[in-house]
ZADO-1210 file (C-alpha; in nm, 4 decimals, padded with zeros to 6 digits):
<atoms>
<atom x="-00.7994" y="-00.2044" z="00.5447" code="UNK" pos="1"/>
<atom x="-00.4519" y="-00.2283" z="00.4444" code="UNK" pos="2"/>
<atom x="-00.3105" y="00.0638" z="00.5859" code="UNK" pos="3"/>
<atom x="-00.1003" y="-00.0237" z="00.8719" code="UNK" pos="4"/>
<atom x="-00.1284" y="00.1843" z="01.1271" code="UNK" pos="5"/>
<atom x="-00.4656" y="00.2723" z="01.0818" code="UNK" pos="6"/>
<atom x="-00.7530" y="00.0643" z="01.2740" code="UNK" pos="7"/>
<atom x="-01.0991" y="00.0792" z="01.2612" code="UNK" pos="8"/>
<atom x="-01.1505" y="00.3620" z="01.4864" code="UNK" pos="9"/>
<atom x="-00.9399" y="00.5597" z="01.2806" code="UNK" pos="10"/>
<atom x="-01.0972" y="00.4982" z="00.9788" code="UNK" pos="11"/>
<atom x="-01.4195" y="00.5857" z="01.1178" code="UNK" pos="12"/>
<atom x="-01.2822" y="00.9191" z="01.2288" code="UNK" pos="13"/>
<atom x="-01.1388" y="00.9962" z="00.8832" code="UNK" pos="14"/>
<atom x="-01.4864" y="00.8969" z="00.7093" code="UNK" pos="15"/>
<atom x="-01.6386" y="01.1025" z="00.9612" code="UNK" pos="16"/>
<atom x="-01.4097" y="01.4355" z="00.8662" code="UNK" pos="17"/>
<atom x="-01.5158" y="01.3592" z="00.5053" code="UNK" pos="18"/>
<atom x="-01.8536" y="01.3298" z="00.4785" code="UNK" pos="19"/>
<atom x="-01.9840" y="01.3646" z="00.8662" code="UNK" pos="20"/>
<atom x="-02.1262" y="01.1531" z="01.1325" code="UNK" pos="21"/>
<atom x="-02.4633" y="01.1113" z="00.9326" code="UNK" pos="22"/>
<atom x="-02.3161" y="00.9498" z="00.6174" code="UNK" pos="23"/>
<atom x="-02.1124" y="00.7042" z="00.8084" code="UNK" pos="24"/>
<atom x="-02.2866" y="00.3723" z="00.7674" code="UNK" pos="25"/>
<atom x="-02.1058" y="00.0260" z="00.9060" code="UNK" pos="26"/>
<atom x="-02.2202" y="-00.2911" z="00.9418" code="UNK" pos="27"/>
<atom x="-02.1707" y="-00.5584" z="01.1652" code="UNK" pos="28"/>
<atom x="-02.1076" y="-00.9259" z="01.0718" code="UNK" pos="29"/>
<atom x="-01.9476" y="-01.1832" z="01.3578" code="UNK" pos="30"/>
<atom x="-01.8113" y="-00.8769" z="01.5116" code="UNK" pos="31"/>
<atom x="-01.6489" y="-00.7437" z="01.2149" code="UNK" pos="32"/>
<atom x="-01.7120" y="-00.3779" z="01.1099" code="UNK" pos="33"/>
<atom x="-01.7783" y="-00.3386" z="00.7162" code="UNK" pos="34"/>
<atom x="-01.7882" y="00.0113" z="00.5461" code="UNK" pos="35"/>
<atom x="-02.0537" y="00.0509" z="00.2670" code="UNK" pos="36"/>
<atom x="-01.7819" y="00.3156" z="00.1572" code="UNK" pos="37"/>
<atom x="-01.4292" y="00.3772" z="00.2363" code="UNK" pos="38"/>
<atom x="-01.2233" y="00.6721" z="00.3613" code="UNK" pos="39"/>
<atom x="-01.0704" y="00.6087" z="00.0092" code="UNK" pos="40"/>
<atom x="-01.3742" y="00.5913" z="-00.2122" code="UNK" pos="41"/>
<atom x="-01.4117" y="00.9663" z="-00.2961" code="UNK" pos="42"/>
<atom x="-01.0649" y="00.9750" z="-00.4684" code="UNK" pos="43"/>
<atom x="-01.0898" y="00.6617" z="-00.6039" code="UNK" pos="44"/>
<atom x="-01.4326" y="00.7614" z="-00.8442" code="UNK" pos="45"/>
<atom x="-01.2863" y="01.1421" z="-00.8551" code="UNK" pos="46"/>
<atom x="-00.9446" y="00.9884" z="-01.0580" code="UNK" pos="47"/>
<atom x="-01.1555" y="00.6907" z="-01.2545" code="UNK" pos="48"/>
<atom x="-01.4424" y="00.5149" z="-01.4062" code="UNK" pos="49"/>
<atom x="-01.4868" y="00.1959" z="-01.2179" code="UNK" pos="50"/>
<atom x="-01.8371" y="00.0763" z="-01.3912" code="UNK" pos="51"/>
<atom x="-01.7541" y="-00.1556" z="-01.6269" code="UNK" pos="52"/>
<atom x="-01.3686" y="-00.2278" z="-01.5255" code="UNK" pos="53"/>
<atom x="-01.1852" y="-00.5195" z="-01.4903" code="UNK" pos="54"/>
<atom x="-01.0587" y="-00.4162" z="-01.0709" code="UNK" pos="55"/>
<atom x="-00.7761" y="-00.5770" z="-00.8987" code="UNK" pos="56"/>
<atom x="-00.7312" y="-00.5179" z="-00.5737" code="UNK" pos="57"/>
<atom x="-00.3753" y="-00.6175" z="-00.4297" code="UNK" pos="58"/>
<atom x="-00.2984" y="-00.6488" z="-00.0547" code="UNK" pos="59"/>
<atom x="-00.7048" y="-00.6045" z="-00.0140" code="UNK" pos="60"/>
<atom x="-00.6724" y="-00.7053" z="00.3407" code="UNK" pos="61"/>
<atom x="-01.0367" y="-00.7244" z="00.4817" code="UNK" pos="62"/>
<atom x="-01.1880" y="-00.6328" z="00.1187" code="UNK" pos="63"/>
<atom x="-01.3504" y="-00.3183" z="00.2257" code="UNK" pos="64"/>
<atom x="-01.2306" y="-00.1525" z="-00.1030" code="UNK" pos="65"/>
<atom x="-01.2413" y="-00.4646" z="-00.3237" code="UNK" pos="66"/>
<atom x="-01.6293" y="-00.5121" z="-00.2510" code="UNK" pos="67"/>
<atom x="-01.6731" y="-00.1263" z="-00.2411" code="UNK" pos="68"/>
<atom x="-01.5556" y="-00.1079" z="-00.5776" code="UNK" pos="69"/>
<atom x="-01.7803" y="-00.4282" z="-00.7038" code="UNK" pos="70"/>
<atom x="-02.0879" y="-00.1983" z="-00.5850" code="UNK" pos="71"/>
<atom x="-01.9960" y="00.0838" z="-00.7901" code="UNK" pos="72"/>
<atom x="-02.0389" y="-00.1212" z="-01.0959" code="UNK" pos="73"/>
<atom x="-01.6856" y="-00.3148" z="-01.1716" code="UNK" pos="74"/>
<atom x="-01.7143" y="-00.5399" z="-01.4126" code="UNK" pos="75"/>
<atom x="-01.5438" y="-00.8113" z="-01.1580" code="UNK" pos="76"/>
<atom x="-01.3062" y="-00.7812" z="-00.9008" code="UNK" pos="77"/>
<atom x="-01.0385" y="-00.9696" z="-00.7133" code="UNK" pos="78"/>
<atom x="-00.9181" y="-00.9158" z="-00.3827" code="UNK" pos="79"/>
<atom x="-00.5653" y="-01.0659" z="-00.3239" code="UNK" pos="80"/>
<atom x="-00.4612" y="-01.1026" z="00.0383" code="UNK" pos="81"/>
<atom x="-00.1646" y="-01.2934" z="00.2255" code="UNK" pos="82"/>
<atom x="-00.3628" y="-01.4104" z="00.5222" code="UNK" pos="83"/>
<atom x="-00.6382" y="-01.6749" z="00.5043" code="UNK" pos="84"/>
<atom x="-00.8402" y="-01.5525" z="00.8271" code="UNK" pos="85"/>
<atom x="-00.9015" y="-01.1435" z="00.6226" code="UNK" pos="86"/>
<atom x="-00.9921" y="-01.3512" z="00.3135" code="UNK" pos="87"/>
<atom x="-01.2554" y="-01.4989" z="00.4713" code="UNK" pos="88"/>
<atom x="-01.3990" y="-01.1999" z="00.6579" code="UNK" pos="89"/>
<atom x="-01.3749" y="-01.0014" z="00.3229" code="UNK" pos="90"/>
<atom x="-01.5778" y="-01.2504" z="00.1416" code="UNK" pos="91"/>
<atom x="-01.8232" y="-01.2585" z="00.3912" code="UNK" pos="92"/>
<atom x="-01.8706" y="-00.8663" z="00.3163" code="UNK" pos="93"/>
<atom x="-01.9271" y="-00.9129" z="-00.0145" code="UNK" pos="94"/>
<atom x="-02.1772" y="-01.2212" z="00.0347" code="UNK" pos="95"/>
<atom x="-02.3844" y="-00.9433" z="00.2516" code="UNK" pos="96"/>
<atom x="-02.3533" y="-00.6231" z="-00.0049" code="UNK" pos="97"/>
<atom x="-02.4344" y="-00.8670" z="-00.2855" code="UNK" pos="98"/>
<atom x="-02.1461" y="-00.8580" z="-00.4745" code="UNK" pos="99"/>
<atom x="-02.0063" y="-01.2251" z="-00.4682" code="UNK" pos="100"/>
<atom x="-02.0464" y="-01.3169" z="-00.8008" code="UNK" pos="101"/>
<atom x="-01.8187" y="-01.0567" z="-00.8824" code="UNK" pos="102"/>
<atom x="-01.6174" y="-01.0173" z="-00.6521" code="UNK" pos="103"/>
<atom x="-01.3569" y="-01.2837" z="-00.5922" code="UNK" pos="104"/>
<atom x="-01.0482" y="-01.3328" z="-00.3123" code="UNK" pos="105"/>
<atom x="-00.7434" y="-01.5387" z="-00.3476" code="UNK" pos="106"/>
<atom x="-00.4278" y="-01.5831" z="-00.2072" code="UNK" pos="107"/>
<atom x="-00.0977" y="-01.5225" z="-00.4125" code="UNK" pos="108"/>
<atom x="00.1922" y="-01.3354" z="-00.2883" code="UNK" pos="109"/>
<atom x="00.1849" y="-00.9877" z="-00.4584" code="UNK" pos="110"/>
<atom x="00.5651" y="-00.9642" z="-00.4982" code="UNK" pos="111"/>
<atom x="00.5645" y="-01.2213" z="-00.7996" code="UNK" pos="112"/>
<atom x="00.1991" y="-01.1332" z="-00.9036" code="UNK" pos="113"/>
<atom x="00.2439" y="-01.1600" z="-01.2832" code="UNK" pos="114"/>
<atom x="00.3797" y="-01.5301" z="-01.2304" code="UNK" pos="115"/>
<atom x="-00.0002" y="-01.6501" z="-01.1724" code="UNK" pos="116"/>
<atom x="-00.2121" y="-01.5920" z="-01.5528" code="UNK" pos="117"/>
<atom x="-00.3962" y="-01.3732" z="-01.4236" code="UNK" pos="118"/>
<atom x="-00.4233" y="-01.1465" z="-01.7304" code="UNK" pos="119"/>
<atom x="-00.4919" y="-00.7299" z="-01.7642" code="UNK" pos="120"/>
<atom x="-00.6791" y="-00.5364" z="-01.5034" code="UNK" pos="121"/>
<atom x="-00.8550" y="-00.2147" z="-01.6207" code="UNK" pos="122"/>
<atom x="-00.7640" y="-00.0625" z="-01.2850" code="UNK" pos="123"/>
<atom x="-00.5124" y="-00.1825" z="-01.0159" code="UNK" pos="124"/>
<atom x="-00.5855" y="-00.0783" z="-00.6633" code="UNK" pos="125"/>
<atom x="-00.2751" y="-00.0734" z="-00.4332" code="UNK" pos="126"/>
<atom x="-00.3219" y="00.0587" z="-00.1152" code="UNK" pos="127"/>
<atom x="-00.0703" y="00.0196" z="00.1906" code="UNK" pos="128"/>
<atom x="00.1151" y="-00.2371" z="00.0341" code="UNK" pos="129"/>
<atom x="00.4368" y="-00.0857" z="-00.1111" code="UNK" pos="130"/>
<atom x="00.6014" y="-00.0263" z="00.2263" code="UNK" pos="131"/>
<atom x="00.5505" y="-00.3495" z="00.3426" code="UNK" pos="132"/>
<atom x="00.8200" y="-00.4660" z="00.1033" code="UNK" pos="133"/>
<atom x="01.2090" y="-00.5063" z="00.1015" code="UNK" pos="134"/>
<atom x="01.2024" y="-00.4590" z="-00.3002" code="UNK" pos="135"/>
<atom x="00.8989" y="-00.2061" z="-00.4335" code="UNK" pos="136"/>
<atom x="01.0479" y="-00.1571" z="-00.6934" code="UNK" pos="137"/>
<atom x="01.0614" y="-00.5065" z="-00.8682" code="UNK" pos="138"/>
<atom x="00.7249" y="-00.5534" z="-00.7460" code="UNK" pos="139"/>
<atom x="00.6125" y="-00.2421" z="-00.9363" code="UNK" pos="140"/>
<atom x="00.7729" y="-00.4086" z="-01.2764" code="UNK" pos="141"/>
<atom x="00.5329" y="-00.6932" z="-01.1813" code="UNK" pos="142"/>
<atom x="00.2335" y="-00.4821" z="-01.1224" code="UNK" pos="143"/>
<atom x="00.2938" y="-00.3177" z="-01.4292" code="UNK" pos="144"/>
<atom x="00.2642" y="-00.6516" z="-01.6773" code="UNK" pos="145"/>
<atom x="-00.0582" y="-00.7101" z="-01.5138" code="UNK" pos="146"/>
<atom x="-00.2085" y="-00.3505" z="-01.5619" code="UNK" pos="147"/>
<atom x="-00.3531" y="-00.2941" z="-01.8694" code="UNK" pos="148"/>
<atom x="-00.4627" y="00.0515" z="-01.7400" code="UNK" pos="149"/>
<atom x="-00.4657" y="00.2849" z="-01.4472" code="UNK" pos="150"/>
<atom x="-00.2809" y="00.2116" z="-01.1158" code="UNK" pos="151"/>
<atom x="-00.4143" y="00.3790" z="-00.8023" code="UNK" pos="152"/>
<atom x="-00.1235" y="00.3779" z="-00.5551" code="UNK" pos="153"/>
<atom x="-00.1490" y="00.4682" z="-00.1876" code="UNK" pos="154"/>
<atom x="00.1762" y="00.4349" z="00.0486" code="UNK" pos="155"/>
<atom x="00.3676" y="00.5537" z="00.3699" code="UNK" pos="156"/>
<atom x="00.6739" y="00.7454" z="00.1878" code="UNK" pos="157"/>
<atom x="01.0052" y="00.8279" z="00.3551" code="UNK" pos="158"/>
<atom x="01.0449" y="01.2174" z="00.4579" code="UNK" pos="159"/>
<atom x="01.3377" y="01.3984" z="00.3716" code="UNK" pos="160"/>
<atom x="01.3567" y="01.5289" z="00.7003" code="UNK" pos="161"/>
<atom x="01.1564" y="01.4610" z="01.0470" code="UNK" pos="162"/>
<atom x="01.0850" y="01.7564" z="01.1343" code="UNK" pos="163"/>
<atom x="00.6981" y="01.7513" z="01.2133" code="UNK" pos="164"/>
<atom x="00.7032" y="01.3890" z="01.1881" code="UNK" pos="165"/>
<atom x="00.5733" y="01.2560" z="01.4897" code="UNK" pos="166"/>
<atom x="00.8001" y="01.0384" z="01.7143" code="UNK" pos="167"/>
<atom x="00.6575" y="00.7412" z="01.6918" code="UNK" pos="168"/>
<atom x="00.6295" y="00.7187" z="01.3023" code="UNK" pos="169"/>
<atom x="00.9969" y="00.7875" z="01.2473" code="UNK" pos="170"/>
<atom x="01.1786" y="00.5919" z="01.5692" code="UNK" pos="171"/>
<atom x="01.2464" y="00.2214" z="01.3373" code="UNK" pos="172"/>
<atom x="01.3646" y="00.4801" z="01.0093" code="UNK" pos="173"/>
<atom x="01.7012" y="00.4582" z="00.9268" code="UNK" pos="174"/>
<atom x="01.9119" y="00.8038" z="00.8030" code="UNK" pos="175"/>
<atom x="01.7904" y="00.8902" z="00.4200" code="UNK" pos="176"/>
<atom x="02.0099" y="00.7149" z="00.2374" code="UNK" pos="177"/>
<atom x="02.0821" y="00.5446" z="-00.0937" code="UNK" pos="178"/>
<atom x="01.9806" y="00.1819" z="-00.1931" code="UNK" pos="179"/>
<atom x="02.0317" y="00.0148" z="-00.4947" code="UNK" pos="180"/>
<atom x="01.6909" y="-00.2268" z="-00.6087" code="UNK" pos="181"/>
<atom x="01.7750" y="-00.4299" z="-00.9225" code="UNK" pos="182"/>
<atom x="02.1214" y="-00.2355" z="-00.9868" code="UNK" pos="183"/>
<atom x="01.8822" y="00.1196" z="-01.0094" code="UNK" pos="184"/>
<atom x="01.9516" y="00.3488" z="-00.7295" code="UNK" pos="185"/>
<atom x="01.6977" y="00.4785" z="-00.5272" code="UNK" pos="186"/>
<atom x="01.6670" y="00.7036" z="-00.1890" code="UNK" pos="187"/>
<atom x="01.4520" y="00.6181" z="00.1093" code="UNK" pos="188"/>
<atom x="01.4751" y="00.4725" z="00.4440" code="UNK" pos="189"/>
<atom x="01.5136" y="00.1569" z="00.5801" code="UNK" pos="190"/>
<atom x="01.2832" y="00.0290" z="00.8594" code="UNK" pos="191"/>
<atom x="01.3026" y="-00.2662" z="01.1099" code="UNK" pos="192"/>
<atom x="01.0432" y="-00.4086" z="01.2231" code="UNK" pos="193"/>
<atom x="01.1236" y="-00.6192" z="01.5272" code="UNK" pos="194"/>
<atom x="00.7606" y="-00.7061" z="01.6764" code="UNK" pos="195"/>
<atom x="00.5804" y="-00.9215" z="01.4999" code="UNK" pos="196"/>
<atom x="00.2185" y="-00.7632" z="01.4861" code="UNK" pos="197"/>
<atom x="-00.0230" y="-00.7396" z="01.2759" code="UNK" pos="198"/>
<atom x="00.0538" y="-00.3658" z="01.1854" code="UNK" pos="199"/>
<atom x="00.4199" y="-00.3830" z="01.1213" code="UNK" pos="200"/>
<atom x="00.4363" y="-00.7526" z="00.9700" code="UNK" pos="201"/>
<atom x="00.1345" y="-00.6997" z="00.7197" code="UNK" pos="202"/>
<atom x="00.1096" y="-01.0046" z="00.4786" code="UNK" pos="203"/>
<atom x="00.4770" y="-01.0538" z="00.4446" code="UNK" pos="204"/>
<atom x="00.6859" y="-01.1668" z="00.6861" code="UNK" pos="205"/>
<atom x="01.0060" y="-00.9234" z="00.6859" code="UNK" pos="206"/>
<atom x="01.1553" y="-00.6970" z="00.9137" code="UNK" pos="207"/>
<atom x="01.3917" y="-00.5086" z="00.7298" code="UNK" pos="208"/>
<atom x="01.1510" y="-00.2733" z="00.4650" code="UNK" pos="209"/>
<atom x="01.2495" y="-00.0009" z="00.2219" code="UNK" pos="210"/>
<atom x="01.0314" y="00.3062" z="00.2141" code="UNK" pos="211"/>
<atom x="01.0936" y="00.5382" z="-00.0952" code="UNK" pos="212"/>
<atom x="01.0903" y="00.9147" z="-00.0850" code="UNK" pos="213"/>
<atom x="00.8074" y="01.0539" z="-00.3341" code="UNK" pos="214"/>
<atom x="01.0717" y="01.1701" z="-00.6049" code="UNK" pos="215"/>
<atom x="01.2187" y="00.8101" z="-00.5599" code="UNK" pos="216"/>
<atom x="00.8132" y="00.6733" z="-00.6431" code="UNK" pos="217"/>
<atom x="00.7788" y="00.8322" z="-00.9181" code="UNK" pos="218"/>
<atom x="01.1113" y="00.7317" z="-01.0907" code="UNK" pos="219"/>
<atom x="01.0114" y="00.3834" z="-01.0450" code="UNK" pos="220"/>
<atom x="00.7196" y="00.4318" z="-01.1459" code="UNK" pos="221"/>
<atom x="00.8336" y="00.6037" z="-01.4795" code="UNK" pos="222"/>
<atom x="01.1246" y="00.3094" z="-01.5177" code="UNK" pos="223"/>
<atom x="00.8543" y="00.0388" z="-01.4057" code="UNK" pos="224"/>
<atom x="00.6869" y="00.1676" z="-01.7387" code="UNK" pos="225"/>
<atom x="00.4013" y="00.4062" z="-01.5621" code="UNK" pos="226"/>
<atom x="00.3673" y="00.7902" z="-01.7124" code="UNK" pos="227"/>
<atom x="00.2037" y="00.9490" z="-01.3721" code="UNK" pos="228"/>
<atom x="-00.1130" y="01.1418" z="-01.4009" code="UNK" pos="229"/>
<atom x="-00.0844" y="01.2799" z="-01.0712" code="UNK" pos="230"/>
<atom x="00.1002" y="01.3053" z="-00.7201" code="UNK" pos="231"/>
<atom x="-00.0686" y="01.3665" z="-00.3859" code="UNK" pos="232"/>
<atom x="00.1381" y="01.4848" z="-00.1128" code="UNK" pos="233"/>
<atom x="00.1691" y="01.7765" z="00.0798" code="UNK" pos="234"/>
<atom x="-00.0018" y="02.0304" z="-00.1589" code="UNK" pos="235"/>
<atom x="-00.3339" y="01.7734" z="-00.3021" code="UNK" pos="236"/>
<atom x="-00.4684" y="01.9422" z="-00.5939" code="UNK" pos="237"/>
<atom x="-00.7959" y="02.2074" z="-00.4713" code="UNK" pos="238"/>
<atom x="-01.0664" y="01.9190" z="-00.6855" code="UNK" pos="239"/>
<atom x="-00.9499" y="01.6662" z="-00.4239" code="UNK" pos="240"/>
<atom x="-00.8315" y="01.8665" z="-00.1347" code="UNK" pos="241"/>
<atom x="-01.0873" y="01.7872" z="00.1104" code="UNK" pos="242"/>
<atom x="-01.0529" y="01.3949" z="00.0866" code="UNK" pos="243"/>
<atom x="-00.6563" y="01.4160" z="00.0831" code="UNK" pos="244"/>
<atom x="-00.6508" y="01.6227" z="00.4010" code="UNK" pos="245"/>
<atom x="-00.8569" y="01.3944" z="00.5693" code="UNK" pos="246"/>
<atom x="-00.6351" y="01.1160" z="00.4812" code="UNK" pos="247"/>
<atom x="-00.3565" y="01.2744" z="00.6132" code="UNK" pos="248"/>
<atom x="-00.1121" y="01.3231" z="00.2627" code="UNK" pos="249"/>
<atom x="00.1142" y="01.5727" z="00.4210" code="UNK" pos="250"/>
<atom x="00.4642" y="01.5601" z="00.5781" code="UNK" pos="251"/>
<atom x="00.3232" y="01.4713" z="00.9616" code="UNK" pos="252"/>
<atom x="00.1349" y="01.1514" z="00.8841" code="UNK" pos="253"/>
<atom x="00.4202" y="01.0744" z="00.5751" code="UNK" pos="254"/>
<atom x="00.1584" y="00.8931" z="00.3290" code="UNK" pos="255"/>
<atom x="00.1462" y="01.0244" z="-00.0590" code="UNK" pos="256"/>
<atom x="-00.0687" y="00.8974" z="-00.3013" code="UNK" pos="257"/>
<atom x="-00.0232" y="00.8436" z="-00.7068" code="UNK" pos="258"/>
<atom x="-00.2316" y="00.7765" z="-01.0077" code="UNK" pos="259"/>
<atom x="-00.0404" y="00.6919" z="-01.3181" code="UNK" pos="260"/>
<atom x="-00.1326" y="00.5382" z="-01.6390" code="UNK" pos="261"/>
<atom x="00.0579" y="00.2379" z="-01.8146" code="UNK" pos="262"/>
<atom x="00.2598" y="00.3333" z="-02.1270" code="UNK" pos="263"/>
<atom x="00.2088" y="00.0361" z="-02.3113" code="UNK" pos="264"/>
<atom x="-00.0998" y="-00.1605" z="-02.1896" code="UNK" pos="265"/>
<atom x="-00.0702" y="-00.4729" z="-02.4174" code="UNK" pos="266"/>
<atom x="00.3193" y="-00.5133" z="-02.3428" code="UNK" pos="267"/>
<atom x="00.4353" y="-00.7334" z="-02.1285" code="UNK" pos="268"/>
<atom x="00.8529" y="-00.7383" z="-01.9521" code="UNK" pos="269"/>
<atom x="01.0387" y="-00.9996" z="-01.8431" code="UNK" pos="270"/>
<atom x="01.1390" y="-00.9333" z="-01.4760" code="UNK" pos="271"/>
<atom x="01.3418" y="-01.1366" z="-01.2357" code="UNK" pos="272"/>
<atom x="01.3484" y="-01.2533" z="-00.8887" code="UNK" pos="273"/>
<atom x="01.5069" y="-00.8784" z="-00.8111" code="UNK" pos="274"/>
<atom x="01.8087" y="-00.7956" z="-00.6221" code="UNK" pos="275"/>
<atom x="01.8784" y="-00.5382" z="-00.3374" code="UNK" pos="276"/>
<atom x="02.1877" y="-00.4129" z="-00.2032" code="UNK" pos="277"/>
<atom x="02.2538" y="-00.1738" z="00.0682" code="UNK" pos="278"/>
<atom x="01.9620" y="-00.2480" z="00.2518" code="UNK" pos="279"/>
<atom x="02.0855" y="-00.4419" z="00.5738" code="UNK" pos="280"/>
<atom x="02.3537" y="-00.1636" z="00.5942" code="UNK" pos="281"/>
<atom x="02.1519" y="00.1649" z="00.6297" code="UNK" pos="282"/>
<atom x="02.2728" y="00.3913" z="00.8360" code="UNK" pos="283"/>
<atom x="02.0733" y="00.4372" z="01.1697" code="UNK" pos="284"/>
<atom x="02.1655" y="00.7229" z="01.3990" code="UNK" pos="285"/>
<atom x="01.7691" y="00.8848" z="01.5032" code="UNK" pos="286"/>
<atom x="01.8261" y="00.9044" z="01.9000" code="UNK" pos="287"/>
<atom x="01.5593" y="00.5994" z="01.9656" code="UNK" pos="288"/>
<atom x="01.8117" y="00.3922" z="01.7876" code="UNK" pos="289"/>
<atom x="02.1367" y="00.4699" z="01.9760" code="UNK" pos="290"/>
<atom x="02.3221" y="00.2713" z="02.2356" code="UNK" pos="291"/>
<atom x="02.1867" y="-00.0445" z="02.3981" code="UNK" pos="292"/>
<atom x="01.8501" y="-00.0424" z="02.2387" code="UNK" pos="293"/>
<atom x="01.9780" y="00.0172" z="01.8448" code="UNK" pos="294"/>
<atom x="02.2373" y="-00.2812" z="01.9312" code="UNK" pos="295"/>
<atom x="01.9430" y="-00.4827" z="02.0911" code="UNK" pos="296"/>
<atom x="01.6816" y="-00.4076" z="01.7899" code="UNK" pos="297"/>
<atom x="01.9620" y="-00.4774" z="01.5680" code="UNK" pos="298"/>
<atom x="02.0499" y="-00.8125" z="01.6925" code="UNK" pos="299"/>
<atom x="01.6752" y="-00.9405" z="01.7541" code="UNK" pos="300"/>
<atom x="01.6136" y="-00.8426" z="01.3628" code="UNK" pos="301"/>
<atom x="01.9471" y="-01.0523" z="01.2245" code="UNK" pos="302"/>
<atom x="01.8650" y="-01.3544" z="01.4893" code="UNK" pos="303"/>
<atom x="01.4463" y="-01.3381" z="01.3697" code="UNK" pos="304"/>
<atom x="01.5903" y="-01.3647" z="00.9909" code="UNK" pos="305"/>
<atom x="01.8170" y="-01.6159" z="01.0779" code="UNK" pos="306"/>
<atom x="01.5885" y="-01.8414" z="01.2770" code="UNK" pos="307"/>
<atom x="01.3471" y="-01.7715" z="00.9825" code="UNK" pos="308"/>
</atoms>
């Protein structure tokens, strides 16, 4: 699972709201837990067709959705991941569900993943990936020339305000403020990430992030050349309401998720390495961030990019 801040346990939970303790079905491989379904499975076949499809799967982490998605019938399916150890647990999940011969991992960096020939996807899964990155918006440009379909998009999003946010979620956010990704403005927060986990590093190894504000998603989405089917927040459609409340799309746990459709499937844009400005100079004034600690969070973040 790609989702951060959620571990196993709590995506056991969250299956557990959704369909209850009976229906919850893992198995165990070297000590690994495998899903036979995922907490996102029931919005994933509620918004698309997935027999038949050409499925990729970006930032698939331990596979659970790239080999979930191969047993629903996808014509084939690859799984791309920035660390070597998930690959391997992920294709060991879909050697045991029978799904290996079509479902594939590999490892490319998903911020230039139109640069590899990798062709159209039917449906590209991206799920707790976008706020890993310092430019989402560039990498949504990319996504787009390899989508020759839907895009399924599930991400943290910056709040307007924190009230109900829980303290711990917003103490690395930076004030909401502007910052400008390939010369387009866009509003959000900055986040640094100064321990390097597994949680907060992810696949890519930065510190400084940008997370968008929903209205800020959905203009890049529209400029990235997406027309968006639908946005999931804190009011999820009554069709899909169960499974959204149960993965927490509201203003508390600040995740939102998107389905769009690309406007021109056979097209394909030129895009370049990308360019951000304002980002090291967001404004960060949230009480955790004050005084000693914001100066010593500050300087570990500048000395970790310097030292590389």
């Amino acid at each position: 699972m790609r989702a951060g801040k959620i571990n196993n346990a709590a995506l056991a939970h969250c299956v557990m709201r959704l369909y209850g303790e009976s229906a919850l079905r893992t198995i165990e491989i070297n000590g690994e837990t495998f899903y036979e379904e995922t907490y996102r499975t029931p919005i994933i076949t509620h918004l698309t067709e997935i027999e038949g499809k050409r499925v990729i799967d970006l930032g698939c982490g331990r596979g659970y959705e790239s080999y979930t998605v191969g047993r629903l019938g996808a014509k084939n399916v690859l799984g791309v991941e920035g660390r070597e150890a998930f690959i391997a647990v992920a294709r060991r999940g879909a050697e045991h569900f029978g799904v290996a011969d079509r479902v594939e991992f590999a490892n490319y960096d998903v911020r230039r993943i139109d640069e590899f020939d990798l062709g159209k996807f039917d449906v590209v899964l991206h799920f707790g990936l976008l706020y890993h990155l310092e430019n989402p918006f560039n990498q949504l440009k990319r996504v787009r020339n390899i989508c020759g379909g839907e895009l399924l998009l599930e991400t943290q999003i910056a709040p307007l305000t924190f009230e109900g946010a829980e303290r711990a979620q917003v103490h690395q956010m930076s004030d909401l403020t502007t910052i400008y990704l390939d010369d387009v403005p866009f509003e959000g927060r900055a986040l640094d990430y100064v321990e390097a986990n597994e949680s907060s590093k992810g696949s890519l190894d930065r510190r400084r992030v940008f997370w968008m504000t929903v209205a800020s998603i959905e203009k890049a989405l529209d400029l990235a050349g997406f027309d968006l089917l639908l946005t999931v927040h804190n009011d999820p459609p009554p069709e899909i309401e169960e499974s959204a409340n149960a993965l927490g799309y509201n203003q508390q746990r600040l995740k939102a998720f998107f389905h769009a459709k690309v406007r021109e499937p056979e097209k394909t844009i030129s895009v370049d390495a990308g360019s951000i400005r304002g980002l090291d100079a967001a404004p960060f004034s949230f009480e955790s961030m004050r005084g000693l600690r914001r100066l010593r969070r500050r300087l570990t973040h500048r000395l970790r990019r310097v030292l590389g």
